[in-house]
C-alpha positions as CSV (number, residue, x, y, z in Angstrom):
1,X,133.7,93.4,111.2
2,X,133.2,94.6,114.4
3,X,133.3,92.7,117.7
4,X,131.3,92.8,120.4
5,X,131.8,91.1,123.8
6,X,128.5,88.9,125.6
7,X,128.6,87.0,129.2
8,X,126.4,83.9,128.6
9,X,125.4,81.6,131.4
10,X,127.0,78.2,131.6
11,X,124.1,76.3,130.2
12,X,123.8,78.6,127.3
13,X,127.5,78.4,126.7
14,X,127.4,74.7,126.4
15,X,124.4,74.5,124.2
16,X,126.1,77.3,121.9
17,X,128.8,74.7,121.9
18,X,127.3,71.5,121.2
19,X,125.4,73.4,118.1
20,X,128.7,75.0,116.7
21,X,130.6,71.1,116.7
22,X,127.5,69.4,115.1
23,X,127.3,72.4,112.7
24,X,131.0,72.3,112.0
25,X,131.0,76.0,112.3
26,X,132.5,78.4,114.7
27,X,130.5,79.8,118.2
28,X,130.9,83.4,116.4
29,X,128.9,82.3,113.2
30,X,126.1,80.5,115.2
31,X,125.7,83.6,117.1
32,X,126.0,86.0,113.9
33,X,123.6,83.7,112.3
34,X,120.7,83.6,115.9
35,X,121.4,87.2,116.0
36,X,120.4,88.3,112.3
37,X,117.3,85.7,112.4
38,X,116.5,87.7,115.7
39,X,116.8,91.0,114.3
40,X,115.1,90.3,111.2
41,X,112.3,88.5,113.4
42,X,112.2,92.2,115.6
43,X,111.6,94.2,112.6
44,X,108.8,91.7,111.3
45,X,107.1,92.2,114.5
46,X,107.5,96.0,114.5
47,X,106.5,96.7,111.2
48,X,102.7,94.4,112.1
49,X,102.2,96.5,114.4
50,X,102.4,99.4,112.8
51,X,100.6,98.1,110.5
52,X,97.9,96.5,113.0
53,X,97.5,100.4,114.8
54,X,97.6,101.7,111.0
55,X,94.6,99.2,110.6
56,X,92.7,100.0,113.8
57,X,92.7,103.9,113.0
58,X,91.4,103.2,109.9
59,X,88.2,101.6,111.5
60,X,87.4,103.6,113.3
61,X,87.3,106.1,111.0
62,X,84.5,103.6,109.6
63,X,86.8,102.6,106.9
64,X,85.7,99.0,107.0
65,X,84.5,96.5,104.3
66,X,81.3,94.7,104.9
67,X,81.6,90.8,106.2
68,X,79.3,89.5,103.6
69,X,81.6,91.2,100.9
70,X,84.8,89.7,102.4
71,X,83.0,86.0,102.7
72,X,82.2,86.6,98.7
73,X,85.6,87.5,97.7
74,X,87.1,84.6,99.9
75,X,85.0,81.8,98.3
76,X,86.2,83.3,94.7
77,X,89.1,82.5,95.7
78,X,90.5,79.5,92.7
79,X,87.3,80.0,90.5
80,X,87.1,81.1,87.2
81,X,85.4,84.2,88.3
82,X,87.8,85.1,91.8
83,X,87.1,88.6,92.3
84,X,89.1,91.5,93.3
85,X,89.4,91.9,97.1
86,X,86.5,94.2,98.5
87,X,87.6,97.9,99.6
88,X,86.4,100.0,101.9
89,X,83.4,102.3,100.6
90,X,84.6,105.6,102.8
């Protein structure tokens, strides 16, 4: 394990405090565990977006699905006859 040294402003300092005594746990492993939700949160929010510009290139490329198509699938949706979801024709 590596270790890495931060500067944190007073008020932060005393918050990561007060958390660490009611968690029972050290100031290190509250900011380990902060960090990794962070980091994991980051590459969540990359990998939509990529996904969102993946999506808006593929419009307009006129790879879309009709509305009416999509508003049929969705109200299949917990029937006895739920479709498969609609794909693009193109």
């Amino acid at each position: 394990m590596s270790v890495t040294t931060v500067r944190l402003q007073a008020e932060v300092e005393q918050r990561l405090e007060a958390i660490a005594s009611r968690l029972h746990r050290s100031k290190s492993w509250v900011i380990n565990q902060a960090l990794s939700e962070y980091i994991e949160k980051q590459q969540l929010e990359q990998e939509r977006w990529k996904q969102t510009l993946e999506a808006m290139e593929a419009a307009a490329q006129g790879k879309v699905v009709d509305a009416s198509e999509v508003h049929s699938w969705l109200n299949s949706w917990g029937t006895e006859n739920e479709q498969d979801a609609p794909r693009s024709s193109k």
